[in-house]
C-alpha positions in Angstrom: 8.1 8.9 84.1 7.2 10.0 87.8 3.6 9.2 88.7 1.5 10.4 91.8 0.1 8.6 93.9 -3.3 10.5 93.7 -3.4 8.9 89.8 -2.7 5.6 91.0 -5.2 5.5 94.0 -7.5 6.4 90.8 -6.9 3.8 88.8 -7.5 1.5 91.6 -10.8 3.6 92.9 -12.1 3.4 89.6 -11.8 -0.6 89.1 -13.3 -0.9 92.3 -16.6 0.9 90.8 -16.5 -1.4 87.8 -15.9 -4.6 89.6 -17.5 -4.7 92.6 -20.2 -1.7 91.9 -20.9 -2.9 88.0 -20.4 0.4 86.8 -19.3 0.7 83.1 -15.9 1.5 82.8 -16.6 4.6 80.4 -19.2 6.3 83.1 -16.6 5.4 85.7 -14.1 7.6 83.9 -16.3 9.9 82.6 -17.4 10.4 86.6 -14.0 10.6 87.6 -12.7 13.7 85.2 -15.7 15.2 86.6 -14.7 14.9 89.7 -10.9 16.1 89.1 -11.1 19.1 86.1 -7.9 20.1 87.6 -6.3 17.3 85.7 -3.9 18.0 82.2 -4.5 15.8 79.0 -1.4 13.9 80.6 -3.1 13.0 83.8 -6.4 12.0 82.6 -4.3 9.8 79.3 -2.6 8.0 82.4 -5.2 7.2 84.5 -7.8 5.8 81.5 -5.2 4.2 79.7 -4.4 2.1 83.1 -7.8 1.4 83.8 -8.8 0.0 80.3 -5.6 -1.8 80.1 -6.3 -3.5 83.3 -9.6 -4.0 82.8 -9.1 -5.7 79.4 -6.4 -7.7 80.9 -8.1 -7.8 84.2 -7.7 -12.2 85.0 -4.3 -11.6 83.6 -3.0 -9.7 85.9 -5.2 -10.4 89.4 -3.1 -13.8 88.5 0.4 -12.1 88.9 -1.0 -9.9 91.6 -2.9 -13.8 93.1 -5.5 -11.1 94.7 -9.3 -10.4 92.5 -10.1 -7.7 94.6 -6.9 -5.8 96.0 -6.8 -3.2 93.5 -4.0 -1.0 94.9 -1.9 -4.7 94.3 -3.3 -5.1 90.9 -2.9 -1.2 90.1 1.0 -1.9 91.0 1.3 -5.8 89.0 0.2 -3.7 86.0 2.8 -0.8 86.9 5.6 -3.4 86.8 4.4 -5.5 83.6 4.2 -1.8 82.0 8.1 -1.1 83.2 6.6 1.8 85.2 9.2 2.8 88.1 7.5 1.7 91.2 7.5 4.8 94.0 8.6 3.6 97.7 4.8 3.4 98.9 3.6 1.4 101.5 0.8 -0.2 99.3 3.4 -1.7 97.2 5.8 -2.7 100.4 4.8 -6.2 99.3 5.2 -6.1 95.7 7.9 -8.2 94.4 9.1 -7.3 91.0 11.1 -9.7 90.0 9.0 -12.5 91.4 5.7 -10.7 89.3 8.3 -10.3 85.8 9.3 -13.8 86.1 5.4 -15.2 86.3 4.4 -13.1 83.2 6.9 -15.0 81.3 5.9 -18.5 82.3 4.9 -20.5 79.4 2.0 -22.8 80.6 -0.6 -20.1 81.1 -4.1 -21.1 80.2 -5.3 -18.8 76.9 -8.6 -18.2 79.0 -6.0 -16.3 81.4 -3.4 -15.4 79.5 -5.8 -13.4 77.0 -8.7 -12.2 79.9 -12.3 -14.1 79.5 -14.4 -16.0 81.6 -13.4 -19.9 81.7 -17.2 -20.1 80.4 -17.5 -17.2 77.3 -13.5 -18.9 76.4 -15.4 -22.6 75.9 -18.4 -21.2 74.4 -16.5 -18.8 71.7 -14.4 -22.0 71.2 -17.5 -24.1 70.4 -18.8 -21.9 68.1 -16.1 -20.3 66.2 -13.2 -23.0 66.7 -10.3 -22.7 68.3 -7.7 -21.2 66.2 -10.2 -18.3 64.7 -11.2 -17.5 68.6 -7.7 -17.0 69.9 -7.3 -14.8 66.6 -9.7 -12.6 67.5 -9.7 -13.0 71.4 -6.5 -11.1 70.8 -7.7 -8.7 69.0 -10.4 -7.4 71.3 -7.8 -7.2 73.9 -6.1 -4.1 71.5 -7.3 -0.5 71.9 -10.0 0.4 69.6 -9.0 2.4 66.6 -11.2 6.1 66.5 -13.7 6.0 63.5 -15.6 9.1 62.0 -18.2 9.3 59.5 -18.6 12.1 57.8 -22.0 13.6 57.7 -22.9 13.7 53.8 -25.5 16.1 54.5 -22.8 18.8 55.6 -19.6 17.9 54.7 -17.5 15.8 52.5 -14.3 13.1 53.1 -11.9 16.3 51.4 -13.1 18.6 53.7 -13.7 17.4 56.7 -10.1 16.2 56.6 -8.8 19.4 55.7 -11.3 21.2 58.6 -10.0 18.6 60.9 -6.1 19.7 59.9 -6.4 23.1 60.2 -7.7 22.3 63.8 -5.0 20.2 64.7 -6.1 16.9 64.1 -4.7 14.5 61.8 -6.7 12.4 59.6 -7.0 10.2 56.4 -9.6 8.1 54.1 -10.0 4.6 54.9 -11.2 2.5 51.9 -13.3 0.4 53.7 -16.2 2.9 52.5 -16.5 6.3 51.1 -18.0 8.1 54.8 -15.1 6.4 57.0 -12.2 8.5 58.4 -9.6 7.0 60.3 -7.5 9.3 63.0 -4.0 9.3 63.2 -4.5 9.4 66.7 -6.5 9.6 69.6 -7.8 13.2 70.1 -10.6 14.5 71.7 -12.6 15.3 68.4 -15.7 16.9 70.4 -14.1 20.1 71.1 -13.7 20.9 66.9 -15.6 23.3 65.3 -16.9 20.3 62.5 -18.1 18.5 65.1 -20.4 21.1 66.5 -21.3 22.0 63.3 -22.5 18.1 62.5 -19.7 17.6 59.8 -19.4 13.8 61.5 -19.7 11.6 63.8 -17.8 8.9 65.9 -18.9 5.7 64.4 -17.0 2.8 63.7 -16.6 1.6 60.1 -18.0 -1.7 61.1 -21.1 -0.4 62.3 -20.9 2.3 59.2 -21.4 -0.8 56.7 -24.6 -1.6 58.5 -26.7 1.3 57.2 -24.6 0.9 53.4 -26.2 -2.7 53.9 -29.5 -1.8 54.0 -28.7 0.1 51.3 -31.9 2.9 51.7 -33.3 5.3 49.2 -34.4 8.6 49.0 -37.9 8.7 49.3 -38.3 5.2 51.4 -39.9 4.9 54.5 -37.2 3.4 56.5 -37.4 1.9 60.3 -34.7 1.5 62.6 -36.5 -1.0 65.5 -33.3 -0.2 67.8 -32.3 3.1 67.4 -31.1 3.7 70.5 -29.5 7.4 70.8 -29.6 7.0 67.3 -26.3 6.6 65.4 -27.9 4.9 62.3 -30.4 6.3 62.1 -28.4 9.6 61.5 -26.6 7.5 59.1 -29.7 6.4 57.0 -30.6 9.5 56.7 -27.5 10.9 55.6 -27.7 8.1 52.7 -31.3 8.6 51.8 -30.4 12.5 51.4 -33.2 13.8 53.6 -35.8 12.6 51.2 -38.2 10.1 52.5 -38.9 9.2 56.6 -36.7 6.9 58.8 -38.8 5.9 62.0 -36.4 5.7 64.9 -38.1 3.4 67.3 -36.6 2.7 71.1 -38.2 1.7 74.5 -36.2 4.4 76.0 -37.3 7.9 75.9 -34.1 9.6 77.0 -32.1 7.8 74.0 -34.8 9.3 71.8 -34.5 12.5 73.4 -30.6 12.3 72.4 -31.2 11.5 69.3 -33.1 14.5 68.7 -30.3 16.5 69.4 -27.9 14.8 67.6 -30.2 15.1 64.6 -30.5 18.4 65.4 -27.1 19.0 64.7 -26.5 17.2 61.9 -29.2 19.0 60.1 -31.3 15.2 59.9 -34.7 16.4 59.1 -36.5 13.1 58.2 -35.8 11.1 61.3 -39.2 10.8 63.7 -38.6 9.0 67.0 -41.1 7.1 68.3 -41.1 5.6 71.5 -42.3 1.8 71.3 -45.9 1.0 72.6 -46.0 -3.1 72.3 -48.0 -4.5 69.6 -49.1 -1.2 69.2 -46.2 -0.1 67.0 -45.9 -3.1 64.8 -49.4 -3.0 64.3 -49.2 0.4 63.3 -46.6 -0.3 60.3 -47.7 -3.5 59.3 -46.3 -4.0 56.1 -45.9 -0.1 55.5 -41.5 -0.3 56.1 -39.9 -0.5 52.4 -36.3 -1.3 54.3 -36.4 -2.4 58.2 -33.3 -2.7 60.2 -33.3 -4.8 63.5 -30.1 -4.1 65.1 -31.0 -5.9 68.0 -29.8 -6.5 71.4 -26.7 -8.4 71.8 -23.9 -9.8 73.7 -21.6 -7.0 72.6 -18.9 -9.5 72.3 -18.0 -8.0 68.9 -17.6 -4.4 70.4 -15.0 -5.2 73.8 -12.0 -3.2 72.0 -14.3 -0.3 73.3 -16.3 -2.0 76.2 -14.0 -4.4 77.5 -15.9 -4.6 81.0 -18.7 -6.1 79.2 -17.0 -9.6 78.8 -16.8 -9.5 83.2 -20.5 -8.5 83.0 -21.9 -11.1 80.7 -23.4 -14.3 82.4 -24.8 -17.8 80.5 -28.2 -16.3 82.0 -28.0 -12.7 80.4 -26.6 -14.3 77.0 -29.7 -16.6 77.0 -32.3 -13.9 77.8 -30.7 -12.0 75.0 -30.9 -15.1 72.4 -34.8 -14.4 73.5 -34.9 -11.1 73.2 -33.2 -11.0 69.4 -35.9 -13.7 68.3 -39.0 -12.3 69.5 -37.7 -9.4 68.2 -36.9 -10.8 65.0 -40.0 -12.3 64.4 -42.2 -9.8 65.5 -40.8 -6.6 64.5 -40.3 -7.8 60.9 -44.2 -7.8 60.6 -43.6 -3.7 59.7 -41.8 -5.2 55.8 -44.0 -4.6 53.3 -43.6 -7.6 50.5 -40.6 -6.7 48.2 -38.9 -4.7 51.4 -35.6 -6.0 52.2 -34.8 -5.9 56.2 -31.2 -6.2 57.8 -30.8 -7.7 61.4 -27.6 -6.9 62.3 -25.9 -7.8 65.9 -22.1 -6.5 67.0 -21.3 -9.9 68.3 -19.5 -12.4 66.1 -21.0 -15.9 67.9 -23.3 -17.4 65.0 -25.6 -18.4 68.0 -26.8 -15.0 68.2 -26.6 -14.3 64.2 -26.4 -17.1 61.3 -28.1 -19.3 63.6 -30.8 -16.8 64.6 -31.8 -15.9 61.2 -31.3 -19.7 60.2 -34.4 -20.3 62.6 -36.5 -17.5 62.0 -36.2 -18.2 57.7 -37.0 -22.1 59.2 -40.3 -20.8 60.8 -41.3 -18.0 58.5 -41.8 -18.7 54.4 -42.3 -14.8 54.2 -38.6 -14.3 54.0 -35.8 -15.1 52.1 -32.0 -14.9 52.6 -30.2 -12.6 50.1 -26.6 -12.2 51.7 -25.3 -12.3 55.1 -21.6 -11.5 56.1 -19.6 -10.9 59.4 -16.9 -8.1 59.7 -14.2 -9.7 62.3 -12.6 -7.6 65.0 -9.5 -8.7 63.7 -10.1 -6.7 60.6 -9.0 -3.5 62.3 -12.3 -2.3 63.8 -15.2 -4.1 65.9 -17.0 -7.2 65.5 -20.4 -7.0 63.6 -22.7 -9.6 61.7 -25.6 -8.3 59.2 -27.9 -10.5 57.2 -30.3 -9.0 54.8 -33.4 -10.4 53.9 -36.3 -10.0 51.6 -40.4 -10.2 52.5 -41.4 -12.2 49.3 -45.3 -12.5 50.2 
């Protein structure tokens, strides 16, 4: 495979932006095929490919390369590992292959490095979920995440959007996990199809998928989604209630809102109306009014990093802390909108049980309201991402 130095110097540019300018690896990227449209499908596979891979693997292989910021060093330890043919360039003058093959095969390598976290988040997911089931799914995250569509019930159906996916070229099958998930054979860019742009689907994982069959919501319910963000469950519930009924997409941004519009739009979503949040205001306003509530709140995103593997260099003890705050306040406030007999879901896509069992643990310790009618955790292990969902019920 001959490879240009033009794609390499990428690859490296672009982990400079994500380490040392915090971008998100997926804006970096996206930024960078903006910048180059000249690029084939084969160019741009290369140069994301490399960057996730090194990103995901990133301690793992500044430790061959000994260097945490040379990236052009880095870019070339991860051409070698990858049995890429390294081209007689002066970046690479120093780059000793044999020396770098020999290291990757040394057996005393600490799992923290070996398998890319933090020394701290390693400890921590230790504590919490013990050793043997972390390093299980530590591993997993590091593998890349499998593409996930749900089909849009409102439009389409499993039979059809498969064969309306075929016929354009993209392979495609049932997975059993639940009746809306479709599984790709491979990765394709799925935004280009006519059944996208009609609203036939959506990317969604099948993990995150279960969260809105959890909550389980019925045509002709008022529903609230706390956290809709650009609104991916919210299309979802609204798929399942049939268009009958409200959901109330609430967020504190109005762009994500504004997204969500469209995307409802499309989909042909008719009983979705965003909100943006006002405080105390918007609780206050559906006090007991919600017949199903669903906090997906803020989270560590630990459960997600097969898709956003920057976010475990990102994280900080400080930021995971502020966001334990964050899901409790929002937990106990929020849930004010469950009218009594309403069942609520709080849902996180992390998999430490200090941000779930343990969160809803306290809040049923401190609040009689509720009760506790089934929680469960999908593992990234499991073949998609990492979510927890607990769904309660307001009893008075």
């Amino acid at each position: 495979m001959k490879i240009y130095k033009n794609l390499v110097n990428s690859i490296a540019i672009t982990l400079s932006e994500i380490f040392k300018n915090n971008k998100h690896a997926d804006k970096a990227i996206e930024t960078l095929f903006k910048k180059n449209p000249q690029w084939g499908s084969r160019d741009r596979r290369f140069v994301a490919e490399g960057v996730y891979d090194i990103v995901r693997n990133y301690r793992w292989y500044s430790s061959l390369a000994e260097s945490e910021n040379n990236f052009w060093f880095i870019t070339g330890v991860w051409l070698v590992v990858k049995q890429i043919e390294i081209p007689d360039w002066p970046e690479f003058m120093h780059l000793d292959r044999t020396y770098i093959l020999k290291r990757s095969h040394e057996k005393n390598i600490s799992p923290a490095i070996l398998q890319s976290y933090p020394d701290w988040l390693w400890h921590l997911a230790e504590q919490e979920l013990g050793e043997d089931k972390w390093l299980v799914e530590s591993t997993a995250m590091n593998q890349q995440a499998q593409v996930y569509l749900r089909v849009n019930t409102l439009k389409s159906t499993p039979e059809k959007l498969i064969s309306e996916l075929k016929n354009e070229g993209i392979e495609a099958s049932v997975d059993e996990s639940l009746p809306t998930v479709i599984t790709l054979s491979k990765r394709t860019n799925v935004f280009k199809s006519k059944a996208f742009k009609n609203g036939c689907f959506e990317v969604q994982d099948k993990g995150s998928q279960a969260i809105g069959a959890f909550l389980n919501p019925l045509p002709g319910e008022l529903v609230i989604d706390t956290c809709a963000g650009a609104g991916g469950k919210s299309l979802h519930l609204a798929a399942l209630m049939n268009n009958k009924g409200k959901v109330v997409s609430l967020d504190i941004e109005a762009w994500k809102l504004e997204e969500l519009k469209r995307r409802a739009k499309r989909a042909g979503a008719f009983n979705i109306e965003s909100q943006l949040i006002d405080g105390a205001k918007t609780i206050s306003k559906y006090n007991r009014k919600a017949d199903k509530l669903l906090l997906d709140v803020p989270c560590s995103g630990l459960g997600v990093l097969k898709r956003n593997p920057d976010t475990k260099w990102k994280l900080s003890p400080e930021s995971l802390m502020q966001t334990k705050q964050t899901q409790k306040h929002i937990l106990s406030e929020y849930s004010q909108m469950l009218k009594i007999g309403g069942e609520m879901v709080y849902s996180t896509c992390s998999i430490l049980p200090s941000e779930n069992q343990n969160q809803v643990q306290d809040f049923l310790i401190n609040n009689n309201k509720f009760e506790l009618i089934l929680d469960k955790t999908i593992f990234p292990n499991e073949g998609g991402d990492g979510f927890y969902m607990a769904k309660l019920k307001r009893v008075n």
